[in-house]
C-alpha positions in Angstrom: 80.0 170.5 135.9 79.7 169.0 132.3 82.8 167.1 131.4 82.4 167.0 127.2 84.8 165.0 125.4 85.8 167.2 122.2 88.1 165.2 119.5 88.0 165.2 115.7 88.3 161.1 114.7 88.9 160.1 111.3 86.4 156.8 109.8 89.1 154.3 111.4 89.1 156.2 114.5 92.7 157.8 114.1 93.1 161.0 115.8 96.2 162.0 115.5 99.9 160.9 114.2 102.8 161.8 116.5 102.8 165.6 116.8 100.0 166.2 113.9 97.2 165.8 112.9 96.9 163.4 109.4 94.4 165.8 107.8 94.2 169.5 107.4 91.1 171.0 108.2 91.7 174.2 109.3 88.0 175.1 109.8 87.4 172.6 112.0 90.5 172.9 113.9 89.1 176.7 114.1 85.7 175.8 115.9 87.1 173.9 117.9 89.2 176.1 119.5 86.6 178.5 119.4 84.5 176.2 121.4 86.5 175.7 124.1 88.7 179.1 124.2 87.4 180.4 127.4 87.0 177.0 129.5 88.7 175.1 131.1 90.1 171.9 129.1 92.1 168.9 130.7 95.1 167.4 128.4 97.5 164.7 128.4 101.0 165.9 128.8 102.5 164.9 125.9 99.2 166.4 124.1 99.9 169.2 125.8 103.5 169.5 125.2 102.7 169.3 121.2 100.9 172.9 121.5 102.8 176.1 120.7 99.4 177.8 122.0 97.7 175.2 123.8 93.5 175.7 123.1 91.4 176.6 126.6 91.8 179.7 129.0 93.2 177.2 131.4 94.6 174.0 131.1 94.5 170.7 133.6 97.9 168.4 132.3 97.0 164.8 133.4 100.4 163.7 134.0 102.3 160.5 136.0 105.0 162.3 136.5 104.7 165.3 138.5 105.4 168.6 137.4 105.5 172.7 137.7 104.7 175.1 135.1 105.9 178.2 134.7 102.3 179.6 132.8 99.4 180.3 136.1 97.0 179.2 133.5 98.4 175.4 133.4 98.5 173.5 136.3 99.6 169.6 137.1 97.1 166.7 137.9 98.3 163.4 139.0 95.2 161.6 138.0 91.3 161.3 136.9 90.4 162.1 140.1 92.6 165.1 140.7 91.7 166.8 138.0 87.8 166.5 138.4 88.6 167.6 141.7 90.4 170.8 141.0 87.8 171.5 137.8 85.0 171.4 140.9 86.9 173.5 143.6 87.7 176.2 140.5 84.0 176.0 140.2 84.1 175.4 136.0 80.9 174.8 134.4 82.9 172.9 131.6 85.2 170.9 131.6 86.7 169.9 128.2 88.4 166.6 127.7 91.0 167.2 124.7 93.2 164.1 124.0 95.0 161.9 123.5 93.9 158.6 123.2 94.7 157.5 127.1 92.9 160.5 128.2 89.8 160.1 126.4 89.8 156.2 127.6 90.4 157.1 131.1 87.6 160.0 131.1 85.2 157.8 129.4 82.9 156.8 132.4 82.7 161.0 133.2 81.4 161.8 130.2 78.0 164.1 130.2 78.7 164.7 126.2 80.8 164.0 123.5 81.2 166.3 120.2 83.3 163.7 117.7 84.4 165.7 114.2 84.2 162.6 112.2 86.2 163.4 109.3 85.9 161.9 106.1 88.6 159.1 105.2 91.0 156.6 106.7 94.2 157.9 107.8 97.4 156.2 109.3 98.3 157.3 113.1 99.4 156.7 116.1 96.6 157.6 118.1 93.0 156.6 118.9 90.0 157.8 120.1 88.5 154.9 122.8 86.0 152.4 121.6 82.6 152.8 123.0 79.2 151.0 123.5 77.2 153.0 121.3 74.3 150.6 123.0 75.2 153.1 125.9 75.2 156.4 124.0 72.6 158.4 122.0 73.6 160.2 118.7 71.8 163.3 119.4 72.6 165.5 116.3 74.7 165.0 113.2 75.7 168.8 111.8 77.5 167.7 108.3 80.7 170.9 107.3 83.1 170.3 104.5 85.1 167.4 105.6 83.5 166.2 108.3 80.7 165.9 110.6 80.3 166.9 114.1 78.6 164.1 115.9 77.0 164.8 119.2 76.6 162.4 121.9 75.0 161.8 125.2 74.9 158.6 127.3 71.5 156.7 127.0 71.2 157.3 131.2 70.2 161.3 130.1 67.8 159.8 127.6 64.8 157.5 130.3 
């Protein structure tokens, strides 16, 4: 199983403000839930709480707090380990790591990829995407849009 980190990141690494994003791209908000629309994608809770129509067929909430959902296609994990366990017994090729900035961190060390939307600007927020030792990481393709550009990334180890 791939776990792929998938998060747009403005120039001062801001990725989101409270409940919003701090830019409007709608395009790129559209490929990315095109990418990941039939996967499985593992959230934060209060990430996921933010979605009218949370993005993935299924979703993994990494959660503290334990909890029930109503929806079969959401389901509680307690922890990092939890929820790379269930993604493996569900037998998901994918697993996509969608925010927020605790998640990302946490996830960090599983990584096998990570698509960055780098958009164009500084922005004020709340949130962050992780710093991380690009001496570690390989920029493997740059594909520039209107707006932004998705950055791909795969740890040096893949790269011997």
């Amino acid at each position: 199983m791939d776990v792929i980190a998938v998060a747009a990141v403005s120039e001062n690494g801001v990725i989101g403000d409270g409940p919003t994003l701090p830019w409007s791209l709608p395009e790129e908000v559209r490929r990315y839930r095109e990418r990941v629309a039939d996967d499985l994608v593992l959230i934060g809770r209060r990430t996921f709480e933010m979605f009218d129509d949370p993005p993935g067929a299924t979703q993994l909430v990494l959660s503290r707090s334990d909890r029930e959902y109503e929806n079969p296609d959401v389901t509680h994990a307690g922890s990092v380990d939890a929820a790379l366990e269930i993604a493996r017994e569900r037998g998901a090729p994918v697993l996509y790591v969608l925010g927020g900035g605790s998640i990302y961190e946490a996830l960090l060390p599983h990584y096998d990829r990570m698509l960055l939307s780098r958009i164009e600007g500084e922005y004020e927020g709340d949130a962050h995407f992780p710093e991380f030792d690009r001496d570690d990481w390989v920029l493997v393709s740059e594909t520039q849009f209107d707006g932004y550009v998705l950055e791909e990334w795969e740890p040096r180890s893949n790269h011997r």
